[in-house]
DSSP file (Angstrom, degrees, kcal/mol; ACC not computed):
  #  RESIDUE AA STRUCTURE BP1 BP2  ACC     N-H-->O    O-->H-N    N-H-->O    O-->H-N    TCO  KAPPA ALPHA  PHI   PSI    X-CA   Y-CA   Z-CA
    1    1 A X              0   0    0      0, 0.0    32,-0.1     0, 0.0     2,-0.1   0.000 360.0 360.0 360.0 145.8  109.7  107.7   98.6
    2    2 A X  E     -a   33   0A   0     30,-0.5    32,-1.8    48,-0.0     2,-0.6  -0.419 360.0-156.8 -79.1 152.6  106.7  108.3  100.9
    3    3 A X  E     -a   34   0A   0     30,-0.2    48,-2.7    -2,-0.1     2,-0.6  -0.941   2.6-150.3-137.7 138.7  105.1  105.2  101.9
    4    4 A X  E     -aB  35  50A   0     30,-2.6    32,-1.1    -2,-0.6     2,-0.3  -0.901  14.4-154.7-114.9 122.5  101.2  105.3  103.0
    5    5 A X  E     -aB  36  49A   0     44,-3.0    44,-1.2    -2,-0.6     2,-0.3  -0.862  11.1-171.0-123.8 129.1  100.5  102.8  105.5
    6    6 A X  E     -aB  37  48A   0     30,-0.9    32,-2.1    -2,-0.3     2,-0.6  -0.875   3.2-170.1-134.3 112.4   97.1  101.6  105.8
    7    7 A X  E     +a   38   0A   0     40,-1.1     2,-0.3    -2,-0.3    32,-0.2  -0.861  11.0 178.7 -97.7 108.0   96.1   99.0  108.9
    8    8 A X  E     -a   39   0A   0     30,-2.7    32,-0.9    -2,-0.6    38,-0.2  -0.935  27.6-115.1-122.8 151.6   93.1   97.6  108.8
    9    9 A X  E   > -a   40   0A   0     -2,-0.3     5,-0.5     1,-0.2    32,-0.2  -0.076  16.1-165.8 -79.3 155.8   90.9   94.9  111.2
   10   10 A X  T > 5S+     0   0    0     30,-1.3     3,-1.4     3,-0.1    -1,-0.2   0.633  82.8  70.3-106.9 -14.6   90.4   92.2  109.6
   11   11 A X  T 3 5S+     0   0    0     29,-0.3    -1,-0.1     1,-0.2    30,-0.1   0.920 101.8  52.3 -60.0 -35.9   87.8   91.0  112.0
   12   12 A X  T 3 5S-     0   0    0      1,-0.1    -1,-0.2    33,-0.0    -2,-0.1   0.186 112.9-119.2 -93.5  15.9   85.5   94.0  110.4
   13   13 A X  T < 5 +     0   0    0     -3,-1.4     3,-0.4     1,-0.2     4,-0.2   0.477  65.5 148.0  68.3  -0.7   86.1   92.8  106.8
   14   14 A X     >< +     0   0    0     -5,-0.5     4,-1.1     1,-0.3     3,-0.2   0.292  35.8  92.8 -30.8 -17.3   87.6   95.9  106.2
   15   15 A X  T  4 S+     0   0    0      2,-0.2    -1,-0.3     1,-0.2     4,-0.3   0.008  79.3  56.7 -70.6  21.6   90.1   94.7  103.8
   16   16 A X  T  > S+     0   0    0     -3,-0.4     4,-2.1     3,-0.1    -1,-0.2   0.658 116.8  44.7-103.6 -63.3   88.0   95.3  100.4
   17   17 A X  H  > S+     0   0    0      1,-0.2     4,-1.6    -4,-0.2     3,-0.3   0.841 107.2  52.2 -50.3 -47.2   87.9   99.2  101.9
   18   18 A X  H  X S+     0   0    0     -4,-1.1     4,-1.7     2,-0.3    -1,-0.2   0.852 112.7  53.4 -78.7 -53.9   91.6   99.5  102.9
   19   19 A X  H  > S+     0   0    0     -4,-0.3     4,-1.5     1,-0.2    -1,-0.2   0.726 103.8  50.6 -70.8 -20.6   92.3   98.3   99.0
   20   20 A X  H  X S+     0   0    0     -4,-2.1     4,-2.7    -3,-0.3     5,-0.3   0.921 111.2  49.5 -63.5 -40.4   90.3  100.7   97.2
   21   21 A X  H  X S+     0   0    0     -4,-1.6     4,-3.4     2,-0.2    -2,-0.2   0.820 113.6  44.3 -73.5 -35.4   91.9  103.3   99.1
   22   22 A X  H >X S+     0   0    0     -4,-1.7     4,-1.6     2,-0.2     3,-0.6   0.973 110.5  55.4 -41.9 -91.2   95.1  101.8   98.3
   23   23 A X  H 3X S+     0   0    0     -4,-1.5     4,-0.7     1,-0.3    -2,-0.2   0.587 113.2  44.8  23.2 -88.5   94.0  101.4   94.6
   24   24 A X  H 3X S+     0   0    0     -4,-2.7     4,-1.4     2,-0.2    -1,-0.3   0.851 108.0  48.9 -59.7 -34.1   93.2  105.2   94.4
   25   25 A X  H XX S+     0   0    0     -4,-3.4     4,-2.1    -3,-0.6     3,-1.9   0.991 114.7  53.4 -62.5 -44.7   96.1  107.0   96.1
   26   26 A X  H 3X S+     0   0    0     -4,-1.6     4,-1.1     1,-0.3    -1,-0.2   0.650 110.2  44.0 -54.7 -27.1   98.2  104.7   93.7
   27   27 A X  H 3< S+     0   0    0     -4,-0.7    -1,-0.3    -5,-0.3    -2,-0.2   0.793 120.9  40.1 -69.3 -22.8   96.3  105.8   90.8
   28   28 A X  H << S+     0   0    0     -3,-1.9    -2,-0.2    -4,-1.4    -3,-0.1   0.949 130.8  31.9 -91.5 -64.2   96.5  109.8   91.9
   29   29 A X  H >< S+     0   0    0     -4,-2.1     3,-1.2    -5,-0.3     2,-0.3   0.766  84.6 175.2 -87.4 -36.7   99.9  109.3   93.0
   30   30 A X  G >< S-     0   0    0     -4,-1.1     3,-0.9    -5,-0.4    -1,-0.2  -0.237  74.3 -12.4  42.5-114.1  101.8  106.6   90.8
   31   31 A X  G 3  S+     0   0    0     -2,-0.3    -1,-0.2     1,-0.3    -2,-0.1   0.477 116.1  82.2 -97.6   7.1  105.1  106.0   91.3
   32   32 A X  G <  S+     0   0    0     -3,-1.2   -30,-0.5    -6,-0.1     2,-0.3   0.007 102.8  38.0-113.0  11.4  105.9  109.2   93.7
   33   33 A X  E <   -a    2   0A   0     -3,-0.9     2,-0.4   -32,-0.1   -30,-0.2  -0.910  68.2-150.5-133.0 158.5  104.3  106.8   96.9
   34   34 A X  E     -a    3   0A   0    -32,-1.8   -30,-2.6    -2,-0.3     2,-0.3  -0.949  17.9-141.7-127.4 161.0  104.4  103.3   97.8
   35   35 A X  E     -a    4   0A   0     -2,-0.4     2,-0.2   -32,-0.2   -30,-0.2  -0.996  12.5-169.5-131.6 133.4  101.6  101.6   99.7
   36   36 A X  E     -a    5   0A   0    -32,-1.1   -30,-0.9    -2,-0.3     2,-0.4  -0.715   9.0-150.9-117.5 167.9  101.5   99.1  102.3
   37   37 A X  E     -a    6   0A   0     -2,-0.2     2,-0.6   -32,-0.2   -30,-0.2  -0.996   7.9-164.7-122.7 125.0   98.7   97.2  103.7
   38   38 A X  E     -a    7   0A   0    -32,-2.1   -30,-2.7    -2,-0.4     2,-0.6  -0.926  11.8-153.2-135.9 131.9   98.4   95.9  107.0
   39   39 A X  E     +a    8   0A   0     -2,-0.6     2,-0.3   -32,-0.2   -30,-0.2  -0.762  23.4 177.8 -88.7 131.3   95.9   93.3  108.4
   40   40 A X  E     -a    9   0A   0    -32,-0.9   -30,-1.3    -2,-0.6   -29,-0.3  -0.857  15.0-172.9-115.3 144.5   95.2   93.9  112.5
   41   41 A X        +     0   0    0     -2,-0.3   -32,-0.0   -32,-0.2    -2,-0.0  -0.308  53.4 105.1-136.3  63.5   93.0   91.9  114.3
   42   42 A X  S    S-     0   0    0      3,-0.1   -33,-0.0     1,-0.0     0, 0.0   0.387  96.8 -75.9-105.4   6.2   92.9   93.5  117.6
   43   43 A X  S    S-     0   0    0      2,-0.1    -2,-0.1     1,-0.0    -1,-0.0   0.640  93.2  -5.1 115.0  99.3   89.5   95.0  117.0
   44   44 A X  S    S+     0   0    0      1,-0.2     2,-1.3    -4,-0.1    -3,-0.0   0.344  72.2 163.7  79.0  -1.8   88.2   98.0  114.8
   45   45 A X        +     0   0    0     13,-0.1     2,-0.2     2,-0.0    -1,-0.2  -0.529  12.3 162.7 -17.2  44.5   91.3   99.2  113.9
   46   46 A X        +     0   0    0     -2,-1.3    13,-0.3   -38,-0.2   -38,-0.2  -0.745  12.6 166.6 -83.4 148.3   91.5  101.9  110.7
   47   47 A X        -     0   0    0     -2,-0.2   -40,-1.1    10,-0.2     2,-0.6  -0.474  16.0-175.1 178.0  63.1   94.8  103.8  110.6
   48   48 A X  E     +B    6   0A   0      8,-1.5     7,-1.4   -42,-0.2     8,-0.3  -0.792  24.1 163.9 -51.2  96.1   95.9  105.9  107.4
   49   49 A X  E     -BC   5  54A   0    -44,-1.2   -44,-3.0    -2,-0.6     2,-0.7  -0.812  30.2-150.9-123.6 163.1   99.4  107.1  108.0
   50   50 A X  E >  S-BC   4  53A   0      3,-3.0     3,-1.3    -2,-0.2   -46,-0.2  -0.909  73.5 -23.6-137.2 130.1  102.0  108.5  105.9
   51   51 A X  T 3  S-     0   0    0    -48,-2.7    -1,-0.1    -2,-0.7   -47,-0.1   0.841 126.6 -48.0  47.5  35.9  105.7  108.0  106.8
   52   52 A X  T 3  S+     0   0    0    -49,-0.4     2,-0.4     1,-0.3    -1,-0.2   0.223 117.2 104.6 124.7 -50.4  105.0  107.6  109.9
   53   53 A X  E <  S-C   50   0A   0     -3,-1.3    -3,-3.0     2,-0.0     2,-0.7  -0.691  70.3-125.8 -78.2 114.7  102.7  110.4  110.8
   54   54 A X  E     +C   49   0A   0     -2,-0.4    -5,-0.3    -5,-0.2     3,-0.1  -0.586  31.8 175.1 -87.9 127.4   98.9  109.1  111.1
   55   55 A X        +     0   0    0     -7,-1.4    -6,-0.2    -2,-0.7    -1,-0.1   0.282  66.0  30.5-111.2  17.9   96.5  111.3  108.7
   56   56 A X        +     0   0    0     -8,-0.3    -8,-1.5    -3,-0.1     2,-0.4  -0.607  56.3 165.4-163.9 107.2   93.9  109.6  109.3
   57   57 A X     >  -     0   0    0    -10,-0.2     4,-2.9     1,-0.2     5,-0.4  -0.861  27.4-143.2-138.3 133.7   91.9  107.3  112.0
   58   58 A X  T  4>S+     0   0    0     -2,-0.4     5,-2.2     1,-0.2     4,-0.4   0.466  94.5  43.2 -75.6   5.6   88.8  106.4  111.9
   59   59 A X  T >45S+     0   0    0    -13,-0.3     3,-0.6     3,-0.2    -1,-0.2   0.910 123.1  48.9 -72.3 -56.1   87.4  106.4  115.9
   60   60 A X  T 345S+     0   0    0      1,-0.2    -2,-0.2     2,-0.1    -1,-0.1   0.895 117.0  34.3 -60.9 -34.4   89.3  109.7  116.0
   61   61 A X  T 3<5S-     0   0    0     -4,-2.9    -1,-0.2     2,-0.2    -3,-0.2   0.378 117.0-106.4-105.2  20.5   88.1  111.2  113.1
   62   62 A X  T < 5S-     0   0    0     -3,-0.6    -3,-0.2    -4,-0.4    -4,-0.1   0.991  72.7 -32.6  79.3  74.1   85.0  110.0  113.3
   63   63 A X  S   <S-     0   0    0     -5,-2.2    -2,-0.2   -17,-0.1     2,-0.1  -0.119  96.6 -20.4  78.8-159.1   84.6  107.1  110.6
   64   64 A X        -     0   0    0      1,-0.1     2,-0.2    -7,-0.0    -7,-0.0  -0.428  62.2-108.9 -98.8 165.2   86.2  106.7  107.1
   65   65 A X        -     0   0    0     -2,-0.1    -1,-0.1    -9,-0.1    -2,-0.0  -0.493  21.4-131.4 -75.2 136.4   87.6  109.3  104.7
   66   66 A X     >  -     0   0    0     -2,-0.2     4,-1.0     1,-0.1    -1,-0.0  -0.597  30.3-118.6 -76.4 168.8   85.9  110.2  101.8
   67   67 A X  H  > S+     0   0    0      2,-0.2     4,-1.2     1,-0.1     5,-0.2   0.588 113.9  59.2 -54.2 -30.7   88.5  110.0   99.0
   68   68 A X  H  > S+     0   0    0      2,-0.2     4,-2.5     3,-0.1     5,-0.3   0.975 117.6  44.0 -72.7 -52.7   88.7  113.6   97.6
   69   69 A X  H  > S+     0   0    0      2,-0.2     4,-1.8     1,-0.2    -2,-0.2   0.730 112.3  49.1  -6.1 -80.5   89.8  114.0  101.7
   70   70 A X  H >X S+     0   0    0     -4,-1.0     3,-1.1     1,-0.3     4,-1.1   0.790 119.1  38.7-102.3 -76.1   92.1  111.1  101.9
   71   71 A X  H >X S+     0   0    0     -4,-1.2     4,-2.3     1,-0.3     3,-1.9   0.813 113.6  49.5 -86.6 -70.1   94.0  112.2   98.6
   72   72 A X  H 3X S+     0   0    0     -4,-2.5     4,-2.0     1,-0.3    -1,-0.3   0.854 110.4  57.5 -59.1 -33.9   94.1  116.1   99.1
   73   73 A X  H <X S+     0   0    0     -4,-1.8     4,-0.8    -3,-1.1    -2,-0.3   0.934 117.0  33.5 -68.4 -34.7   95.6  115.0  103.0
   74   74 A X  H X< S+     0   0    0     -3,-1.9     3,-5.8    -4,-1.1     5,-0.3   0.935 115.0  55.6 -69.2 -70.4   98.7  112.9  101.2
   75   75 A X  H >X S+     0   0    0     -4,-2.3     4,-2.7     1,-0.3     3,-2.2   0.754 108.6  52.7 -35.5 -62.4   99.1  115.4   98.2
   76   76 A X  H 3X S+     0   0    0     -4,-2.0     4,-0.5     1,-0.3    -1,-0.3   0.716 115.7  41.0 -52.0 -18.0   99.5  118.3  101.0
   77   77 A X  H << S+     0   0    0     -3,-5.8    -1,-0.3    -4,-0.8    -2,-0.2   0.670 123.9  28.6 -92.6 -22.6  102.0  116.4  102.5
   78   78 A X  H <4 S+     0   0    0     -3,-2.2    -2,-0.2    -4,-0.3    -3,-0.1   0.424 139.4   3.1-118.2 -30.3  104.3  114.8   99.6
   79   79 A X  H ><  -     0   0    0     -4,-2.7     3,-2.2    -5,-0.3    -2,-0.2  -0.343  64.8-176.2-161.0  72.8  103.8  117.7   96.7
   80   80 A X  T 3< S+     0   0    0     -4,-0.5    -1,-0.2     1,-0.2    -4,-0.1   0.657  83.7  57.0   0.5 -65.9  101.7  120.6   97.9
   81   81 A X  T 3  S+     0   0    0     -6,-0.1    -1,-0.2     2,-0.1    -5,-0.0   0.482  78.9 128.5 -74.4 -19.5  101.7  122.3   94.6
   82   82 A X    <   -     0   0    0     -3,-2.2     2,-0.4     1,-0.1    -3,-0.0  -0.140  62.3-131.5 -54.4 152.1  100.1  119.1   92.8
   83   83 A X        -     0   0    0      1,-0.0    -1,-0.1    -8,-0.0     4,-0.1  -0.872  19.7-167.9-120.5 105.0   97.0  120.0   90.8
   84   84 A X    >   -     0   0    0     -2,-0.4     3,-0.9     1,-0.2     5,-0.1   0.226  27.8-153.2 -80.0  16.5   94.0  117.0   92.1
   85   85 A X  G >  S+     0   0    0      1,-0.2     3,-1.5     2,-0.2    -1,-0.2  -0.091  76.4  11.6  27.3-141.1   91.8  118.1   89.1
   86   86 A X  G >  S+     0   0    0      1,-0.3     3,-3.8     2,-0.2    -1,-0.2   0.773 128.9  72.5 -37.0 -41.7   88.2  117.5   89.7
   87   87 A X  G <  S+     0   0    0     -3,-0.9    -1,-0.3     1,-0.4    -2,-0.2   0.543  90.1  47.3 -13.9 -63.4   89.6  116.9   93.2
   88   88 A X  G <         0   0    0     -3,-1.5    -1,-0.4     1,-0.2    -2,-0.2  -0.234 360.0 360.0 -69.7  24.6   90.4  119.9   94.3
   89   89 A X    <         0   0    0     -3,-3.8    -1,-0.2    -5,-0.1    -2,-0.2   0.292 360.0 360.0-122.6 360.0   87.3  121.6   93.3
């Protein structure tokens, strides 16, 4: 199972953000991911990755993901062919 790792500072209160994002791939996704959460506090720290591979950070990619993003970046990676409905549009 793919497991979507999300690290976030905790010094920047980020953890609210870090759980919606959980929240939604888990709804999108159900049971075909797991999600972990990880609290950092070495400073500024946002860090999607999935198995390993980071698909997301925000300094590099220049702030946070919107969601249709965040979602369509897993799907391509764990089931291509999945249908995001409005999502993909």
């Amino acid at each position: 199972m793919p497991n979507l790792v999300i690290t976030y500072c905790t010094g920047c209160n980020w953890l609210l953000r870090a759980g919606w994002y959980a929240q939604e791939c888990l709804s999108t996704f159900g049971t075909a991911i797991s999600v972990t959460l990880i609290p950092d506090d070495s400073g500024g720290i946002f860090e999607i990755s999935l198995d390993g591979a980071t698909i997301w950070e925000r300094k590099r990619d220049g702030g946070f993901p919107d969601i249709k993003a965040l979602k369509q970046r897993v799907r391509d990676r764990i089931d291509p062919g999945l249908s995001l409905g409005h999502s993909d549009k």
